[in-house]
N, C-alpha and C positions, 0 to 999 in steps of 0.2 A: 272448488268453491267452498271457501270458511263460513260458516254459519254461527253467530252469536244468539243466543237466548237469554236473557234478562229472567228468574220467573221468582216471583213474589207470590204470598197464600192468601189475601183477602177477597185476590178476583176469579179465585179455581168454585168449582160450584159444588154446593155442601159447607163451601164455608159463610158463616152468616155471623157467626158471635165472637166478638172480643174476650179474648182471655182464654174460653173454653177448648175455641179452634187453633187458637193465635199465638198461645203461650207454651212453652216447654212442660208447664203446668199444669196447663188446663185439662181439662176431662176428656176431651175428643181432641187432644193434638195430635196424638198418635196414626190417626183416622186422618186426619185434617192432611199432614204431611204427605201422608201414603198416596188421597187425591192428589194432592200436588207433586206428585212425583206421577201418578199416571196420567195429569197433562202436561207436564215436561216430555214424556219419553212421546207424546202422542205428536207432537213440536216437531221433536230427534227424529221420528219415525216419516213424518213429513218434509222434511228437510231432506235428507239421503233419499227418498221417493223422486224428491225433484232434482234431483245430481249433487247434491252436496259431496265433498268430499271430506270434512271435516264439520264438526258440530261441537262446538262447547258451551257449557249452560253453565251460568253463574247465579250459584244461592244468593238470592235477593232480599228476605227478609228477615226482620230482627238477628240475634247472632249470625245470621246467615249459616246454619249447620243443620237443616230442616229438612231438604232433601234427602233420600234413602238411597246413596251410594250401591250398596248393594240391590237394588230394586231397579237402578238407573239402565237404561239404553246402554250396554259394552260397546257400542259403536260411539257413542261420543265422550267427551271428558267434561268434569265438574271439577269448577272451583267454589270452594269451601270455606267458610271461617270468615272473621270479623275481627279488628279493622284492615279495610281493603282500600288503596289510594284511592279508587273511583265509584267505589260500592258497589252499588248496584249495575254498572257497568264494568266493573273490573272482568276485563279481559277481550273491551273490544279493543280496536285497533284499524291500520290502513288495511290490514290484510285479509280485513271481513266485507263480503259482498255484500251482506247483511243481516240486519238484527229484527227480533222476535220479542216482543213481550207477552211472556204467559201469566196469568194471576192478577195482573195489575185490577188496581182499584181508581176510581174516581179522584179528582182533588180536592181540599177540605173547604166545607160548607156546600159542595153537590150533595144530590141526595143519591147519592149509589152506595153502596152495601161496603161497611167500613170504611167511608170514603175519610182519607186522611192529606195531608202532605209531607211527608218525610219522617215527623215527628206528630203526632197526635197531640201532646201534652203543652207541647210547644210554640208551635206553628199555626196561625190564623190564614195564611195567605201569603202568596210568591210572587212576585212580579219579575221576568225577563226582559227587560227593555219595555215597560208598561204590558208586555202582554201576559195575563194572568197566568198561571201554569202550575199543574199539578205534576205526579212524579212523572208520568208521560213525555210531557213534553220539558221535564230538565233532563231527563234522559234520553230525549229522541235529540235534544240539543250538542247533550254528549258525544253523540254517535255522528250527529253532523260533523262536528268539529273535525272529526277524521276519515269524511268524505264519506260514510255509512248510514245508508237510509234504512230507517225504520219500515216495516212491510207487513205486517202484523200485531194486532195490538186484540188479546184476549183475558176476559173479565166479564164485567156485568154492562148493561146495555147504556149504562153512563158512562163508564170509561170508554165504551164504544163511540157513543157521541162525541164525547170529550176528542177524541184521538182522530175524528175526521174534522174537526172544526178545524184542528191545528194541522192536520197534515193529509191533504186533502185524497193522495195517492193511495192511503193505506186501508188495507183491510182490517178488519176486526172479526173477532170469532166470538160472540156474548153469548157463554154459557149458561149464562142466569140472567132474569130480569129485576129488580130492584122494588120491595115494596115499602120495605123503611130501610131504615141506613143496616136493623140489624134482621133483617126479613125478606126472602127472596124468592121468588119459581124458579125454582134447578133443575138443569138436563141431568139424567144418571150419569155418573159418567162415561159406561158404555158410550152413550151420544155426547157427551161432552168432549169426551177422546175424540170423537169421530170428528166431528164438526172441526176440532182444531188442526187435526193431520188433513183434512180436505182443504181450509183454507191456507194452511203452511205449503201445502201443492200449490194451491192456484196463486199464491202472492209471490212465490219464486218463481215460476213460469213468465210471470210479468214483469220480474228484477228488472228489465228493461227500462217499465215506466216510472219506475219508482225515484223520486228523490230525495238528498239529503235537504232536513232540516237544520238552517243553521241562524239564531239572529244575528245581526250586523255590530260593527265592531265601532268605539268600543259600545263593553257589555257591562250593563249594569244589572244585579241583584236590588231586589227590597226585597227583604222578609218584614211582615205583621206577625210580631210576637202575640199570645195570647194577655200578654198582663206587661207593664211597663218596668218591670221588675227585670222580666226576661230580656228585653232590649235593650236594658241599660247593661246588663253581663255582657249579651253580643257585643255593645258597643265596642267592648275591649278589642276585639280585634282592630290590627293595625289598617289606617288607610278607610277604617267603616266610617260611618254618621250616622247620627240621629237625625230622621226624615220628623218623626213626630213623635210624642210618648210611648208608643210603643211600635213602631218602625226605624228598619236599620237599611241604610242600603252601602253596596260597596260595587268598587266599579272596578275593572281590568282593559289593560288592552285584546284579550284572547278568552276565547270560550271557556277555556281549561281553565286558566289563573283564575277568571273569575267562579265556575263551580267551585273550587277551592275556596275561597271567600266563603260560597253559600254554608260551605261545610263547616267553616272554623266559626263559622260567629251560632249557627244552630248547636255545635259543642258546645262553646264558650255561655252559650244560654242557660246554663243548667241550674 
């Protein structure tokens, strides 16, 4: 049984601030990472508890090089580094029972703790075939696409929510609770480990009832740029439109082509 893990650092608990936590930079990334590497392994450590026979965890945020390789579970593999054809999912596939997000955060304009969507600077809002979606759920979309149900979703107690409106099978493990976007109640991690290797048990146990999330074809993309500046750049990509001054939407016949789209025109917005 292959085991994919997604894990991002806005939704690991301790982290609360932009830049400080978040960036290569900042003052506590060091700190910041090292969490995020001990709910990754606490993931790994749950996964092979429930039969996994493989585990691999894919660096999910900014450069994606964040994670401590040497820190990591030697029982499972990391993929590393930026740019990756499917980012934050690079590395699922048919031949995963299923996928894990650890870290995850809210989608932009929730009020959960760094709550963003893809690009902070960029991005107002995501539409999948009208329905709203934060990284969550373009990523549990992802996983559909190749018959991979999502079964876990760990963060703060907005992406928690967020991740059972859209998928209704899945568990969630909300390490922290949300008091402003950049302010939160955090389990230590002792309990934050814990909580996530208890629910990585109990939601593989249940791979049974779990299903893929997948919208219906075709699929359309809208992004709401933050400024009409940004959506006229997206515009550039081929096959897009301009919805309104600053929405773009692009359509495909397949989940894939069209996350592709989402990705070229949020580039091209720069």
């Amino acid at each position: 049984m292959k085991i994919f893990i997604s894990c991002d650092i806005e939704g690991i608990s301790g982290v609360v601030t932009s830049g400080a936590h978040t960036s290569s930079d900042g003052m506590d990334y060091e700190r910041a990472r090292s969490l995020m590497t001990g709910e990754a392994n606490a993931a790994i450590e749950g996964a092979f508890n429930a039969g996994a026979t493989e585990v691999v965890v894919n660096d999910s945020h900014g450069p994606m090089t964040n994670l401590l390789i040497e820190k990591l579970n030697p029982a499972a593999t990391l993929i590393t580094g930026s740019p990756k054809p499917l980012s934050m999912m690079q590395g699922i596939g048919e031949d995963c029972a299923a996928a894990i997000f650890v870290g995850y955060h809210a989608r932009m304009g929730a009020p959960g703790v760094l709550s963003h969507t893809i690009s902070g600077a960029r991005v107002a809002n995501v539409w999948v075939n009208d329905i709203i979606v934060g990284e969550t759920g373009i990523n549990a979309a992802l996983a559909g696409y190749f018959g991979v149900p999502v079964v876990l979703v760990c963060g703060d107690d907005i992406v928690s929510r967020e991740a059972k409106e859209l998928l209704p099978h899945v568990r969630t493990a909300a390490v922290k609770t949300a008091i402003t976007r950049q302010s939160a109640l955090c389990l230590p991690p002792e309990r934050a480990q814990a909580l996530i290797r208890q629910e990585t048990e109990q939601a593989l146990a249940s791979l049974d009832s779990a299903r893929p999330w997948l919208p219906g074809s075709p699929v359309t993309f809208k992004i709401e740029f933050k400024d009409s500046g940004l959506a006229e750049n997206a515009a550039r990509m081929p096959y897009s439109k301009l919805v309104d001054a600053k929405t773009v939407a692009f359509s495909a016949d397949n989940y894939l082509t069209a996350f592709q789209g989402l990705q070229a025109m949020i580039a091209l917005a720069c």
